[in-house]
C-alpha positions as CSV (number, residue, x, y, z in Angstrom):
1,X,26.4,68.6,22.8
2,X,27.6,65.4,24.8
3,X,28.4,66.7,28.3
4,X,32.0,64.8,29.2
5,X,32.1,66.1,32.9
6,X,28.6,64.1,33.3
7,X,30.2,60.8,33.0
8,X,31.5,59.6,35.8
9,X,35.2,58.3,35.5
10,X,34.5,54.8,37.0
11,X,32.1,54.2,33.9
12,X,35.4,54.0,31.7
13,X,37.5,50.5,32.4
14,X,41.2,51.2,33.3
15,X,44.0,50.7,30.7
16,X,45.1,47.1,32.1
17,X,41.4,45.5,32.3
18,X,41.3,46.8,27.8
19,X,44.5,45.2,27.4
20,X,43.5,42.0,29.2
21,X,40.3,42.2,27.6
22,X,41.8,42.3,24.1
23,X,44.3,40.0,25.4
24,X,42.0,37.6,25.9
25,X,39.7,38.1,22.3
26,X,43.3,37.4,20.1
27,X,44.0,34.0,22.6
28,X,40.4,33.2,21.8
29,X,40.2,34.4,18.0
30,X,43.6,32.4,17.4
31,X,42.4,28.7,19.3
32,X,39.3,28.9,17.2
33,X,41.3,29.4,13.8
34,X,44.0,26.7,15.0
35,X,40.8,24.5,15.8
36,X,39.0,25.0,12.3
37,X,38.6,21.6,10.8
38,X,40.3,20.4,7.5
39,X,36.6,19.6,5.7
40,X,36.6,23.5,5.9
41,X,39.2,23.8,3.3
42,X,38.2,20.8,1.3
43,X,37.1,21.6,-2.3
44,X,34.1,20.2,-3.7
45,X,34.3,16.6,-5.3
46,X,32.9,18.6,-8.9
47,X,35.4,21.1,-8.9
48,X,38.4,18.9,-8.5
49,X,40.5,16.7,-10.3
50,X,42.4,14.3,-8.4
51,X,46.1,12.9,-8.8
52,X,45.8,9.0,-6.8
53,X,48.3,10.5,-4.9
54,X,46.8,10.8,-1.5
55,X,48.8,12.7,0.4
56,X,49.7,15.5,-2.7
57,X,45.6,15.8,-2.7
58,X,45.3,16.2,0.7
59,X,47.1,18.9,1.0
60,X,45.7,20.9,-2.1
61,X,41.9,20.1,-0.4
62,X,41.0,17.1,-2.3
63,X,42.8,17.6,-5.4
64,X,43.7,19.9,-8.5
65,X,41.3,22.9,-8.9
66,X,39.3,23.2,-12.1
67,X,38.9,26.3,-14.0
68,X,42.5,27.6,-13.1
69,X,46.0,27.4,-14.4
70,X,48.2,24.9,-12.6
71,X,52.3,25.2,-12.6
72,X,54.2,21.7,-11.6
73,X,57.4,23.5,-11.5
74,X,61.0,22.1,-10.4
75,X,64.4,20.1,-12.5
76,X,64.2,17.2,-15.1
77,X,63.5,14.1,-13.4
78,X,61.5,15.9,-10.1
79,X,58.2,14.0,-10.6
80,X,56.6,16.9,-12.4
81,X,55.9,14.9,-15.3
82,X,54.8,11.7,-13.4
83,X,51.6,14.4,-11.4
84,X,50.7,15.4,-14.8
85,X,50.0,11.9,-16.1
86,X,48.4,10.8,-13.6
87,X,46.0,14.1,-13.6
88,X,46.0,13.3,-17.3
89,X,45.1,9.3,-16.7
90,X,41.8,10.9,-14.7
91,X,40.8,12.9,-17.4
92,X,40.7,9.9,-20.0
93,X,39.3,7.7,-17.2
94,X,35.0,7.3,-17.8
95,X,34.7,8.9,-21.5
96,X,36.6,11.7,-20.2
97,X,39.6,13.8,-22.7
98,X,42.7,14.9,-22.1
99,X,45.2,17.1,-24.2
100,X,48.9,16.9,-24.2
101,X,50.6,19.8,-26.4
102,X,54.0,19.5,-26.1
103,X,57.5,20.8,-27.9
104,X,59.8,17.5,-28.7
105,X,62.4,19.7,-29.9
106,X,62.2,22.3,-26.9
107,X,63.6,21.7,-22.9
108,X,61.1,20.0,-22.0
109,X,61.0,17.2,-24.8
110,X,58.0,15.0,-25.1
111,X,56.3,12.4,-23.0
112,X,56.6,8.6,-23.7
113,X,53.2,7.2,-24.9
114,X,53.9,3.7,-23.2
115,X,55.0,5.0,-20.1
116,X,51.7,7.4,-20.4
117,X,49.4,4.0,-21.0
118,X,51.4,2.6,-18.0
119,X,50.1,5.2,-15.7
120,X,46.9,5.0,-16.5
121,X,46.3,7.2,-19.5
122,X,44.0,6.5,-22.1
123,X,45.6,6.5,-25.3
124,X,42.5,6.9,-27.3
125,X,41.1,8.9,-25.3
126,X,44.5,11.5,-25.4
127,X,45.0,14.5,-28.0
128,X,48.7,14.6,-28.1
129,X,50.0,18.3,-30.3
130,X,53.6,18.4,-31.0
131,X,54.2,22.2,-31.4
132,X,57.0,24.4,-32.8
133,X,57.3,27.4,-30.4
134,X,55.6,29.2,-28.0
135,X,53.0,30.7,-30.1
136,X,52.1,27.5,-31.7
137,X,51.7,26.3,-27.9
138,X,49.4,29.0,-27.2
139,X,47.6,28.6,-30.2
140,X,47.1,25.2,-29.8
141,X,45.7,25.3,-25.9
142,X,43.1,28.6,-27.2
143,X,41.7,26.0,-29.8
144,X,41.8,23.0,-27.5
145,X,40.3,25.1,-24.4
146,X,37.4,26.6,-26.5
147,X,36.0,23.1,-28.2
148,X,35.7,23.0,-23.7
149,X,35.9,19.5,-24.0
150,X,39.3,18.4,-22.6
151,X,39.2,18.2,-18.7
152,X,43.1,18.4,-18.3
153,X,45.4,20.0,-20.7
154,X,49.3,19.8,-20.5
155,X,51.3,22.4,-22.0
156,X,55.0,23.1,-21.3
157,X,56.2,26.2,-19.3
158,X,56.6,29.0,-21.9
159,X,57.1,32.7,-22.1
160,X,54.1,34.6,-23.1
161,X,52.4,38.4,-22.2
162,X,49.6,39.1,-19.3
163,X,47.3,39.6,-22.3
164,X,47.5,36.1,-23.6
165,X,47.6,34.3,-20.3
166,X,44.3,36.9,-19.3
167,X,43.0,34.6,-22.7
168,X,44.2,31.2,-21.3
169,X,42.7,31.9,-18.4
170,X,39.6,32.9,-19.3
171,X,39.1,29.7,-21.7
172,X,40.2,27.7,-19.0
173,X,37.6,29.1,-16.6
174,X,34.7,28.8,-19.0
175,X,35.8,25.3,-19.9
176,X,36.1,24.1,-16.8
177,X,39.4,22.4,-17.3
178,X,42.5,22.1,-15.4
179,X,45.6,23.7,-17.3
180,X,48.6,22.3,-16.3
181,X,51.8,24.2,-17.0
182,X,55.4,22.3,-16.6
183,X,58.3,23.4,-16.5
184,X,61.8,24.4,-14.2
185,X,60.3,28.5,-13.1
186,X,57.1,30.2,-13.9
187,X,57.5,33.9,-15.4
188,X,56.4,36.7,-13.1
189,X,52.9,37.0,-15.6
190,X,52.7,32.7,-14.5
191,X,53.1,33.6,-11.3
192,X,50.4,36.1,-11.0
193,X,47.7,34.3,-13.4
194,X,48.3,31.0,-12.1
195,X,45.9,30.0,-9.2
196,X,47.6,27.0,-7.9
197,X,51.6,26.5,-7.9
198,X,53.2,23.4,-6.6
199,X,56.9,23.0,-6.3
200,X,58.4,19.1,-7.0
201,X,61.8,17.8,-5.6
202,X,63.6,14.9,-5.9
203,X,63.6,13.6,-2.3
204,X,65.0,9.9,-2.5
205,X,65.8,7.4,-5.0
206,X,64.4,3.7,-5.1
207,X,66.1,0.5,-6.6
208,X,65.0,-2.6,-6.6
209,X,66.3,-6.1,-7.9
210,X,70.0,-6.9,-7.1
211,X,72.9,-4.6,-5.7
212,X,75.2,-3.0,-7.3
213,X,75.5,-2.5,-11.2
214,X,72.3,-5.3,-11.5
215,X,69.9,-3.5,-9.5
216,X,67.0,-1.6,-11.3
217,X,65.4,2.3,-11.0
218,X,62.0,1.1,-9.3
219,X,61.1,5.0,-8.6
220,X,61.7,8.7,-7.3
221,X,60.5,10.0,-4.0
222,X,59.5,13.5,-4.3
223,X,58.4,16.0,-2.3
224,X,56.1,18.5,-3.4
225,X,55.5,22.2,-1.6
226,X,52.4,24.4,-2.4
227,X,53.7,27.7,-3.3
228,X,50.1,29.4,-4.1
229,X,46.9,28.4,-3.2
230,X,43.7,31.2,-4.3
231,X,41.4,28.1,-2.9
232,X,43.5,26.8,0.2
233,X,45.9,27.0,2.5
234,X,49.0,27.5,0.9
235,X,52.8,26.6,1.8
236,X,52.1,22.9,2.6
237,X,54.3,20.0,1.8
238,X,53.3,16.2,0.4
239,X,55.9,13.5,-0.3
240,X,54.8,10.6,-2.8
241,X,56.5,8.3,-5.2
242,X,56.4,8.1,-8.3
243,X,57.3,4.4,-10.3
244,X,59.0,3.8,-13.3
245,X,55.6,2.0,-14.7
246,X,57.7,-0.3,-16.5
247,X,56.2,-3.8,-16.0
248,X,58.4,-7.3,-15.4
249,X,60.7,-5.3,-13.3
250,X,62.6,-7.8,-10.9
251,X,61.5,-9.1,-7.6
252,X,63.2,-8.0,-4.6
253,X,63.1,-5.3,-1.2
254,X,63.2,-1.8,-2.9
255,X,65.8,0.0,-1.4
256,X,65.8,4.0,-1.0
257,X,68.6,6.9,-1.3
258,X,68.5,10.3,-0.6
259,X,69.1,12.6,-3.5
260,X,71.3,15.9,-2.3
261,X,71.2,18.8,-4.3
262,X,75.5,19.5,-5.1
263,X,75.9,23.5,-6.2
264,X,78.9,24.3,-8.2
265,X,81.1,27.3,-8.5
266,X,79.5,28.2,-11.8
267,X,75.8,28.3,-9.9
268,X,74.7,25.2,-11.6
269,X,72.4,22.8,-9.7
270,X,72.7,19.2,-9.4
271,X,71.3,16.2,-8.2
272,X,73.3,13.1,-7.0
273,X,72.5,10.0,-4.5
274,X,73.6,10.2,-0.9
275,X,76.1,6.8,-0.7
């Protein structure tokens, strides 16, 4: 049996040298995490797919991770749409496929094929789905992940069980595809099967052309906040415009607005221009 009283008391440090002693591994523990470089959360070049907008990749460590379901969630007119064309224009880009199943008669309407082939995306190179509801959604994205040859597919925000977003997920993994979902909210099941969730705001308005009544919608500022990160560091912010891609738009300084968010006695949300 260990003999206590045979150890002498000077072999044990006093209480204050511990408590600088620990004091001093959590200072040192903390500088070396604060220190860690960015490369160490950067995502490999294969397992991305990137936006072209810089500072939106940046902070999601190069770009949108493949093999994982993707929310752009926030209002109509946020940008949400504009990220997901421009993910969709990399997936058409080099022989590449993309896959746009969308409900024209549901909230989130459908895209505009011009303003698609304006941003990039390759038209021929695009499978657009119009779908009824969200079963013929899911359907549709089971049969487009398993044929695992679309690199991006773009569904909009609907309501389904764990087991069926288990599915998506799974066909996503093995596919090796990006699954974008858009829409205002993700459900709680979303929110737990999705491995990357980015937030997009309106943040400012720009006009360019003439003032007044003349002038013409050049783009939207948004902003754009990582929610959930399973590969990164979540909870960072990126702001980036995103253009009207219409072409022959006048020449002229583009001028810039700050959209305010107005909430009325009824609850409901909206977003007007700061004069």
């Amino acid at each position: 049996m260990f003999d206590y009283h045979s150890v002498p008391m000077s072999a044990v440090p006093p209480l204050d040298s511990r408590r600088v002693a620990f004091a001093g591994l959590r200072a040192a523990l903390s500088a070396e995490q604060r220190s860690t470089a960015p490369e160490a959360f950067t995502l490999a070049e294969e397992s991305i797919v990137r936006s072209g907008l810089g500072d939106l990749d940046v902070v999601l460590g190069g770009g949108f991770p493949r093999s994982a379901i993707v929310t752009l969630e926030g209002a109509t007119g946020s940008g949400r749409s504009a990220v997901a064309a421009r993910l969709l224009a990399t997936a058409t880009a080099n022989g590449g496929l993309g896959a746009l199943i969308e409900t024209p008669a549901g909230s989130e309407g459908a895209f505009y094929p011009p303003a698609l082939a304006a941003a990039g995306v390759d038209l021929d190179r695009l499978l657009i789905v119009h779908a009824n509801d969200a079963m013929a959604v899911a359907r549709a994205a089971d049969i487009v992940l398993r044929s695992a040859a679309f690199g991006v597919v773009v569904i909009p925000m609907i309501t389904l069980r764990a087991t069926a977003w288990t599915r998506l997920g799974s066909l996503t993994h093995h596919a090796n595809a990006v699954l974008i979902v858009l829409g205002e909210a993700a459900s709680d099941e979303l929110r737990y099967f999705a491995s990357l969730r980015v937030r997009v705001r309106a943040a400012s308005v720009h006009f360019a052309g003439s003032q007044g009544l003349f002038c013409t919608l050049a783009g939207i500022g948004s902003e754009a906040t990582v929610l959930k990160h399973k590969r990164a560091v979540p909870g960072k912010h990126a702001r980036f415009v995103c253009t009207t891609f219409e072409a022959g738009a006048p020449l002229g300084s583009v001028r810039e607005r700050a959209s305010i968010a107005v909430v009325h006695e009824s609850g409901h949300t909206e977003r007007q221009l700061a004069l």
